[in-house]
Structure formats: structure tokens, C-alpha cells
N, C-alpha and C positions, 0 to 999 in steps of 0.2 A: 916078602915085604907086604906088610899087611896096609892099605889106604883107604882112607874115609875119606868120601866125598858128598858133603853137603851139596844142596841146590836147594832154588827155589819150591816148594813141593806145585803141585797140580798147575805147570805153567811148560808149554812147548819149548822157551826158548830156556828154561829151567831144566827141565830133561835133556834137551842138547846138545846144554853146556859141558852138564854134567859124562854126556857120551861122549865128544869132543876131549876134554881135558882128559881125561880117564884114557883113550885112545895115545894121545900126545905125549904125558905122561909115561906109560908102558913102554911106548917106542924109544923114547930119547934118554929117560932114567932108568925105570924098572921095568926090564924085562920080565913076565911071568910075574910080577905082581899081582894081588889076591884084592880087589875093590869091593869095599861095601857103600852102599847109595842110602845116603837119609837125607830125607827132604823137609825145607823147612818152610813155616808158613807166617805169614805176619798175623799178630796178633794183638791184645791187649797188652801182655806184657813183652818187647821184644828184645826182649837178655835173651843170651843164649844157657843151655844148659852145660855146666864146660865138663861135668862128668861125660858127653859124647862124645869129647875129642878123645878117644882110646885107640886111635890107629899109630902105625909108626910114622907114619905123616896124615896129616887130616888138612883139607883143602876147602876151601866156602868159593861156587861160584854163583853171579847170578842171587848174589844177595846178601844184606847189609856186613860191616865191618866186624870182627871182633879181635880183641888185640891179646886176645890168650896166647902163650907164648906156646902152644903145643902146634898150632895154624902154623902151616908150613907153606900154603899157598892160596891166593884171593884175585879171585877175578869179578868186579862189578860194574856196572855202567849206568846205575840211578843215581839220579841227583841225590835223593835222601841214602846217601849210602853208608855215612856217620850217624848213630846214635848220638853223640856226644863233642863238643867241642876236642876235648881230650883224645877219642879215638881216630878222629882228624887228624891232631898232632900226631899222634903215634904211627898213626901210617905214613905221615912226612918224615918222622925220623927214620922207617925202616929201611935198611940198609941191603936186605935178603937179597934182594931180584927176583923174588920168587911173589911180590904184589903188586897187584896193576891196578888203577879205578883210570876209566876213561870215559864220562857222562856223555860225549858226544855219540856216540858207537848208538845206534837201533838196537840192537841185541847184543848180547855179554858173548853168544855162540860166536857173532861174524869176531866180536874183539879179542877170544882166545884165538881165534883161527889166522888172526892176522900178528899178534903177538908171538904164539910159536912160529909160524915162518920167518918173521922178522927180527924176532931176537935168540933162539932158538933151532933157527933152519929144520925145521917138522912140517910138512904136507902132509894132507891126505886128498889125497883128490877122489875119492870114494865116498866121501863126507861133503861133499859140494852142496849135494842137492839138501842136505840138513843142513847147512850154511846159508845157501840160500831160503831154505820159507822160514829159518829161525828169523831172522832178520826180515820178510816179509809181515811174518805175523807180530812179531813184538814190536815192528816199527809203525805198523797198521800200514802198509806200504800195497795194500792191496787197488786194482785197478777203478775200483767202486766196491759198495757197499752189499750189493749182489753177491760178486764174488766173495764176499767174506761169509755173508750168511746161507748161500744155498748149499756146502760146502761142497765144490766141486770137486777140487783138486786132491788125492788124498793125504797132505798134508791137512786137511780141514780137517774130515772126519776124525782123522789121530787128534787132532785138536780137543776138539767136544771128546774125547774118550779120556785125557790125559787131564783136563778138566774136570772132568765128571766122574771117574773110576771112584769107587770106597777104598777107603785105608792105600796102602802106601805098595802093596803088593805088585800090581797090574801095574804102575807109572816104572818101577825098580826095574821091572823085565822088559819095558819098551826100553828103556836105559841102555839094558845090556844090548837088543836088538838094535838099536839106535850105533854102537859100535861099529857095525860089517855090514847091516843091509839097508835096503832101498826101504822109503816109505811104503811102496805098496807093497812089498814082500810081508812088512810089520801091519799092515790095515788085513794082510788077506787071512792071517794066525787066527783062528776058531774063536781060540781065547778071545782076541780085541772083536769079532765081528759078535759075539754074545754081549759084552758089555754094548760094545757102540748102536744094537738095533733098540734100547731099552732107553738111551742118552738121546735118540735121535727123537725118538717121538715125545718126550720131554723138550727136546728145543723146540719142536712145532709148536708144544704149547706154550710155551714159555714167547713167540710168538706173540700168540692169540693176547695173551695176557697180559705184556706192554701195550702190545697197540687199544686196548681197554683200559690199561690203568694210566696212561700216562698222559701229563698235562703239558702242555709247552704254555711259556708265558715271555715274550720280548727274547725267544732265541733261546732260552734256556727248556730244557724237557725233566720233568722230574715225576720218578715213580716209584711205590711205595711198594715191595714184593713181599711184605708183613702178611702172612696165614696161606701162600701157596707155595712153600717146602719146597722153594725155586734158592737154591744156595749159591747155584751160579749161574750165570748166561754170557751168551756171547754179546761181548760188548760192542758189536755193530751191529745189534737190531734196532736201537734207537735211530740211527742215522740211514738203515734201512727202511723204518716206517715212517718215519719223520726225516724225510732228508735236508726241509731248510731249517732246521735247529742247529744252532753252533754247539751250544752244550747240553752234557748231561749229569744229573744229579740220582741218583739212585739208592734206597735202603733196602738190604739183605741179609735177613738173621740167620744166621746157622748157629747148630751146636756149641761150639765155643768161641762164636764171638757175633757183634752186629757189626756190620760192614757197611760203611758210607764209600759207596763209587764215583767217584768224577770224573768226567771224559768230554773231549771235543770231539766232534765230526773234521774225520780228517777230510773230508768234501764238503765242507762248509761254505753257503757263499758268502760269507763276510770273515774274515779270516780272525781266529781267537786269539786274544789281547793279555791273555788271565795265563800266568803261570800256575799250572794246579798243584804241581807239587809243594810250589812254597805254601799253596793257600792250603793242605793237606799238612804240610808241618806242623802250622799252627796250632792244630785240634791231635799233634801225635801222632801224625800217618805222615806218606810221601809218597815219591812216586816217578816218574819226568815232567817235563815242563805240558808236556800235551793227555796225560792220562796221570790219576794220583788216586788213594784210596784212604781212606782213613778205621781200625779197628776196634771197637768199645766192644766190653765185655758183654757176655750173651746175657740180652735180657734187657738190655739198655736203650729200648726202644724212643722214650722218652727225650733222653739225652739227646739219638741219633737224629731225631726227627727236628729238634731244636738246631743240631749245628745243619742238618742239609739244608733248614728254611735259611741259615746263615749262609750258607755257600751261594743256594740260589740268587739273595736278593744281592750278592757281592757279584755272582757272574751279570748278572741283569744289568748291571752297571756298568 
């Protein structure tokens, strides 16, 4: 039995998911089943390519809908998780049992793991400790903001590496490790300690360079990371250098695409008011109600910089 298993690409609770389901999966259905891992990313255009589903089942966890009749299983927990009024409807008619959307869930990992026990009677109690920081980190569930950026725990480091790694390689093989071992068994592999010494001193800088470029104006933080080849960063260093800011507003170009970020400080003292995913629909992104993003095509500086001064002065509100 050949399985394709989409996920979100360069996101911990996206790798996870991906290990998690693929685990569950094998145990309950196919045994000795043969998994291939492609990861997906939001982007400018977010169709899917349906020449990809060539598995003898193909599965999407941990990220948006598609109603291609080859999807044989879905698991996601973002509010924007329909493209389309239509693909809404079609996931209400489906009949399979084989799709779930539950927007309440911190992480799509904790909501397959409670899914398969619950309708499925599947445990892994060996996968606990990936159940637990999937939903730590995607829920931003951390104790403070310290703890998110120094990255103690190594659930962190794997973070910034699963983040950070080029192409699709390096996240695939945490994937499989992700299956049978512990985090630090997967932090302590050559492989991940060579990528992650090269990502870490990038986040130092990456640092340095918020706390320089970034303005806060009535609770809102916004920063422009336009000409320092910063593609990602941890999204609690704003609420790390700036802890009484509620929100943040951020632009990020990479390769193929420009990336507007919205985020609240989940230690905010004034508690945020602003659902950003709806505000994140509107411009063609999404997201949850506490963190959302939006994707314009690479290059689109111009465009981006016009909708983030629009987010700004709507969160200021």
C-alpha cells in the first residue's frame, strides 16, 4: 500500500501531524504500508496541484481543504481551512469518516491523537511527548516568552531547524524519526546538529534586527524584514523584546512569495480584541483567531506594505 501524506511544510505541528497520522494509520489499517511525505506551503496561489495525489490513498493533515475525490483522509484545525464556500459544502456532505476539521483543537497533532483514540481506539503512548509540544508550540501555550525564544527545551531547537532547513529533505527524515523516537534522540542526529548550529546564530540575529527595526505605535509592533534574507523567524521575539505590545504586524520576502504576518502576544496586558484570521481572509490569507498570515506574490513589496499599514491602523483600533 503505497500513502501520500501531505502536511503543512516547515511548521513542527505540521511534521507531527504528519508522524502521528502515518503511525495510526499503519497500526489500524495498513500494516507495512510504504509513506511518502510532501509538504505543503501557503502561498500566492492556494489550489492544490491534483497531479500529487498518486498514492493509493493520499491524506492532507494540518492544512487547508481539497475536495479532490482521490483525498481519502483530512485532518485540520484553522479557521481558514475552506478555500471556498463550495469546499465547505463538500466537506459537510462527506460521508467517508475518514474527515475531520475541528478549529477549536491548538494543534491538528493533539486533534488526530484524540480522534484516533476516540473513534478509532489507536494509542500511542510513545508519541506523548510529540503531542504534547505539538500543541505547546502551535498553541503558543508556552510559560512566557523567554521560554519560547531561548530555546530551551529540545522541542525548540527542532523547531528553528524544521523552520529553517532548505528544501523538503531534512523536515521528510524528522518525519520518519518523528514516528519511534524521543525529541532528543532526533536533536542529538549529526545531520539536525549541522543544520540547527548555522539556524541558531541566524536567530541571534534575527534578534538584533527586530529589536532595530521595529516600531510599536498604541500596542501594535510592526517590522519591515525587506533586504536582511531573514525568510523566517520565531514569532515570539516581538513579544520577547517588546513585551507590552498586543500585536504584531510583520513583512517577509522570500523566494516565492511576500509574507504579511499577524500575531498577538499571547502575554499581552490588555487582552486582543481582533480576530486576525478573519482580518487575514480578507487580503487572501488566514490563519486562527490569535495568529493569521497573508501571501502575495514574490516581489510585491509595494502591495504588502500597503495592506500591513491597513492591518496596523485596523488593529490600533
Amino acid at each position: 500500500m503505497q500513502i501520500r501524506v501531505f502536511y503543512h511544510d516547515h511548521c513542527f505541528d505540521g511534521a507531527a501531524s504528519a508522524a502521528y497520522f502515518s503511525r495510526f494509520i499503519e497500526a489500524r489499517f495498513h500494516p507495512g504500508a510504504e509513506f511518502t511525505f510532501t509538504g505543503l506551503a501557503h502561498g500566492p496561489s492556494q489550489y492544490f496541484d491534483d497531479s500529487l495525489f498518486d498514492g493509493e490513498e493520499n491524506a492532507i493533515v494540518d492544512f487547508k481543504y481539497s475536495p479532490h475525490p482521490r483525498i481519502t483522509w483530512w485532518f485540520d484545525h484553522h479557521q481558514s481551512a475552506f478555500l471556498t464556500p463550495e469546499d465547505a459544502e463538500h466537506f459537510q456532505r462527506n460521508r467517508s469518516g475518514n474527515k475531520f476539521y475541528d478549529p477549536t483543537y491548538k494543534s491538528c497533532t493533539l486533534f488526530i491523537s484524540t480522534v484516533a483514540r476516540e473513534r478509532f481506539g489507536y494509542q500511542a503512548p510513545d508519541l506523548a511527548q510529540l503531542v504534547h509540544w505539538a500543541n505547546i508550540i502551535d498553541g503558543a501555550l508556552y510559560s512566557d516568552a523567554r521560554t519560547a525564544v531561548e530555546l530551551g527545551a529540545p522541542a525548540m531547537p527542532l523547531t528553528l531547524v524544521i523552520e529553517g532547513a532548505k528544501g523538503p529533505g531534512a523536515v521528510q527524515r524528522i518525519i520518519g524519526w518523528m514516528r519511534h523516537r524521543t525529541l532528543e534522540e532526533i536533536m542529538a542526529e549529526p545531520e539536525i546538529q549541522e543544520i540547527y548550529k548555522p539556524l541558531y546564530e541566524s536567530h541571534l540575529a534575527s534578534v538584533e534586527v527586530i529589536r532595530h527595526r521595529a516600531v510599536q505605535d498604541n500596542g501594535v509592533l510592526f517590522f519591515d524584514l525587506t533586504g536582511y534574507e531573514i525568510e523566517g523567524y520565531n514569532k515570539f521575539i516581538p513579544y520577547y523584546l517588546f513585551p507590552e505590545c498586543t500585536y504584531t504586524v510583520s513583512i517577509s520576502p522570500s523566494s516565492f512569495r511576500t509574507k504579511i504576518s499577524v500575531g498577538s502576544n499571547p502575554w499581552a496586558p490588555h487582552e486582543p480584541r481582533h480576530n486576525l484570521a478573519t482580518i487575514c481572509e480578507r487580503y487572501g490569507g488566514g490563519g486562527h483567531p490569535r495568529v493569521g498570515a497573508i501571501s502575495l506574490p514574490p516581489g510585491e513589496l509595494e502591495r504588502a506594505r500597503r495592506t500591513a499599514s491597513e492591518i496596523v491602523e485596523e488593529l490600533k483600533r
